[in-house]
C-alpha positions as CSV (number, residue, x, y, z in Angstrom):
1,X,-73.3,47.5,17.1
2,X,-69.9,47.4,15.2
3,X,-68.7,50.2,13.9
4,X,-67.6,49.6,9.7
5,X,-64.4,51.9,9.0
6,X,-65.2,53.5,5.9
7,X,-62.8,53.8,3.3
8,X,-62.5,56.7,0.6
9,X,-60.9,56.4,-2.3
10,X,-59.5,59.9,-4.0
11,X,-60.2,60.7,-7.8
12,X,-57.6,59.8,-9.8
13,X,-56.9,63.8,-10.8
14,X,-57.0,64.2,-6.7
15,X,-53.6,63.9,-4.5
16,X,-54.2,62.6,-0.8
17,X,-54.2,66.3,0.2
18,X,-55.0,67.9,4.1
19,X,-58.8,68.5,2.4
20,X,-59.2,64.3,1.7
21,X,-57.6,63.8,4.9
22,X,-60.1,66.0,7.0
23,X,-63.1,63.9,4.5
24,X,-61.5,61.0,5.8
25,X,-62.0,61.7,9.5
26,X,-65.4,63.0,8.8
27,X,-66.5,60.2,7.2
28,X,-64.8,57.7,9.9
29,X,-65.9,60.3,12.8
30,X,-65.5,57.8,16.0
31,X,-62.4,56.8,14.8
32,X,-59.2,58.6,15.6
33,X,-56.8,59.1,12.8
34,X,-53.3,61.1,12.8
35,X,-51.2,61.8,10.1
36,X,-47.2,61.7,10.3
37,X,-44.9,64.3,8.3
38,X,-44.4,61.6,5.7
39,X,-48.1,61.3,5.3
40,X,-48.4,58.1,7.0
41,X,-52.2,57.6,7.9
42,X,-51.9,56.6,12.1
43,X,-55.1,54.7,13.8
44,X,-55.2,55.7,17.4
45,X,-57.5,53.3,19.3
46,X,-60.2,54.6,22.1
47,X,-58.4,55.0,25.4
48,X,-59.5,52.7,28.4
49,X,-62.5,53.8,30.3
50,X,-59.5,55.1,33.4
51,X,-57.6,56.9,31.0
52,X,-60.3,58.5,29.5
53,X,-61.5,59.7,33.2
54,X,-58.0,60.7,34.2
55,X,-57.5,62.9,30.6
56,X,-61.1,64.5,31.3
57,X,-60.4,65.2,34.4
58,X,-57.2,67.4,33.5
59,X,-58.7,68.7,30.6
60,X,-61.8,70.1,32.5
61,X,-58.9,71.4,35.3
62,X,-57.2,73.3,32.3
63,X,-60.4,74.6,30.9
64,X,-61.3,75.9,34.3
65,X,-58.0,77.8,34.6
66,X,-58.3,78.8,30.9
67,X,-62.0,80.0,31.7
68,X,-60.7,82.4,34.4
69,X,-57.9,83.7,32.7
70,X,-59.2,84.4,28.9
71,X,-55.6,83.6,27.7
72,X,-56.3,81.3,25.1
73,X,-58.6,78.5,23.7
74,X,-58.7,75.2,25.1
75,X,-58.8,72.1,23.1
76,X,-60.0,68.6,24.0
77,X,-58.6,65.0,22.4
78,X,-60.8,65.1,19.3
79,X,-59.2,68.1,17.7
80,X,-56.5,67.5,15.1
81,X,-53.9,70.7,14.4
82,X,-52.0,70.6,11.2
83,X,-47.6,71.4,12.8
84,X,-45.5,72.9,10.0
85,X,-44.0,69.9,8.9
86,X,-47.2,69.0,7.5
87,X,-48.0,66.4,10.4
88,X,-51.8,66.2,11.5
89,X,-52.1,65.2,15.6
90,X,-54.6,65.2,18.5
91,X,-53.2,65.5,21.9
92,X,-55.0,64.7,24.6
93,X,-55.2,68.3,25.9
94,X,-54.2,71.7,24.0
95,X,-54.1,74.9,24.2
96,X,-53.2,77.7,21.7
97,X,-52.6,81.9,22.5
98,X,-55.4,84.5,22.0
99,X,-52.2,85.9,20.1
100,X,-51.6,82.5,18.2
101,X,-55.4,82.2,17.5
102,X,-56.2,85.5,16.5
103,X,-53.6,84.7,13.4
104,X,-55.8,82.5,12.0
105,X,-58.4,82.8,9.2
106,X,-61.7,81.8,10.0
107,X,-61.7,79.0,7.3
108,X,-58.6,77.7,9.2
109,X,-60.2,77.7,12.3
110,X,-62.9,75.1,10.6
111,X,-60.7,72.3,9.4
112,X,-57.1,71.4,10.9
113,X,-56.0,74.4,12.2
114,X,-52.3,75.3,10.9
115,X,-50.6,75.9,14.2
116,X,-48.7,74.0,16.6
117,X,-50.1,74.4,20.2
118,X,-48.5,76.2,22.6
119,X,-49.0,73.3,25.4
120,X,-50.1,69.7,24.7
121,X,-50.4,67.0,27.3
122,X,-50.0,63.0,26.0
123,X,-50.8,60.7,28.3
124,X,-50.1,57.4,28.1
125,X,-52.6,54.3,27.7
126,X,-51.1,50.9,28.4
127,X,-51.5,50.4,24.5
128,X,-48.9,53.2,23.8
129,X,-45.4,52.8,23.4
130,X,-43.6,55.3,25.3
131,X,-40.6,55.8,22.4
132,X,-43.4,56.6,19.9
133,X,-45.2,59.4,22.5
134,X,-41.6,60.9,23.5
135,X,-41.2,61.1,19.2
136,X,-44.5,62.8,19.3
137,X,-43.4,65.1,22.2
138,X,-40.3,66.2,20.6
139,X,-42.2,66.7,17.3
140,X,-44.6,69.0,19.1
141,X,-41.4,70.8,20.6
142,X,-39.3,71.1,17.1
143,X,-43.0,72.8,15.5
144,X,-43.5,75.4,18.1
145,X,-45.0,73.8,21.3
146,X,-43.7,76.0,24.1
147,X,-45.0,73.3,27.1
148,X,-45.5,69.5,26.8
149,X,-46.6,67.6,29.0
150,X,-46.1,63.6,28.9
151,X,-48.1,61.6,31.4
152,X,-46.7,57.5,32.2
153,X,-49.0,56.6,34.7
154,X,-48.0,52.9,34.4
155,X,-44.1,54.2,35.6
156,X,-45.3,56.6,37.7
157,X,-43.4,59.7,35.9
158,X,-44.1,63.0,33.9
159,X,-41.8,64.3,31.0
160,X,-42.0,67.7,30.7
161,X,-40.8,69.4,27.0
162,X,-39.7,73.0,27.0
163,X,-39.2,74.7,24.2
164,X,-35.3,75.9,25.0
165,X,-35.0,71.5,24.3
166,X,-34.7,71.1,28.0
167,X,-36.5,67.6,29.6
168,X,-37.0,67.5,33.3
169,X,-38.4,64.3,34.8
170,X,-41.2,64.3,37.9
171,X,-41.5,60.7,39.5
172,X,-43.8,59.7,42.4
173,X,-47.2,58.7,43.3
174,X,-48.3,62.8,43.4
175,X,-46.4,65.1,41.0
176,X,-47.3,68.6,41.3
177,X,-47.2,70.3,38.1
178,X,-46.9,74.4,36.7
179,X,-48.0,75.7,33.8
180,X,-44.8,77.8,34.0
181,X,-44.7,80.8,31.3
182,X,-47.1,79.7,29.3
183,X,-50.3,78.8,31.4
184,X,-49.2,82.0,34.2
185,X,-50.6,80.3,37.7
186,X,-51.6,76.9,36.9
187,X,-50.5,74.5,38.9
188,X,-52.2,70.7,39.4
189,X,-51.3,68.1,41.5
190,X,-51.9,64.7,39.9
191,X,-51.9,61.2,41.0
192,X,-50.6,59.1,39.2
């Protein structure tokens, strides 16, 4: 069955504001919207059936650590965090600070929550263009994200953002990975 985008129109007196957004993706719930600092709307088709396996796969890894640690709260693709410069994004795999969580109100917990992740991982589909996901990574970076992660399978490479604006560069068919400072003892090997 194909699935009708619906479209909402906001009252005249009513500005295209972060509560008409989140009524937007509620009311167009399997389809994955973002929203730039300049307020443009950004459709993000599904992933591939491989790179939704290979982002589960890390996620549940991270969750796992996370689990055993208590440091924080793990987030999966479908959760959307409003960064300070008022952009709206879903990365593949977050994860914010008990300290950084415990900040927020409880009503900010329910919609977009105001904070930029302390880790994010992108990975890349074969739809995405790789200039776009290293803007995205630096955004993340220039908001607060401590650790970024971005995944090119296709080139066989990882990107990883620090927050001092450094940018090392993994290559190979097996990069192992740290979580450095921010996830203490996590370490993955993946194959790319």
């Amino acid at each position: 069955m194909e699935q009708e985008f619906r479209t909402l129109y906001p009252p005249r007196h009513r500005q295209f504001d972060d509560d008409f957004f989140l009524d937007l993706c509620q009311a167009n719930e399997n389809a994955r919207l973002e929203r730039d600092a300049k307020g443009n709307i950004i459709f993000m088709p599904p992933t591939g059936s491989e790179t939704g396996r290979y982002n589960f796969e890390l996620a549940v890894e991270i969750g796992s650590w996370n689990r055993s640690k208590k440091a924080g709260i793990a987030f999966d693709s479908s959760t959307g965090f409003k960064l300070p410069n008022s952009a709206v994004r879903s990365p593949d795999v977050a994860w914010v600070s008990n300290d950084q969580w415990s900040l927020l109100s409880d009503a900010d917990r329910q919609g977009f929550a105001p904070i930029c992740p302390d880790f994010v991982v992108e990975i890349r589909s074969r739809t995405d263009d790789l200039k776009d996901l290293k803007d995205k990574m630096e955004e993340y970076r220039d908001n607060g994200c401590r650790l970024g992660w971005l995944i090119d399978r296709a080139n066989q490479q990882v990107f990883i953002y620090r927050e001092n604006g450094s940018i090392d560069i993994r290559q190979g068919e097996t990069v192992t990975l740290s979580g450095e400072n921010v996830l203490p003892d996590f370490s993955i090997s993946l194959q790319l």
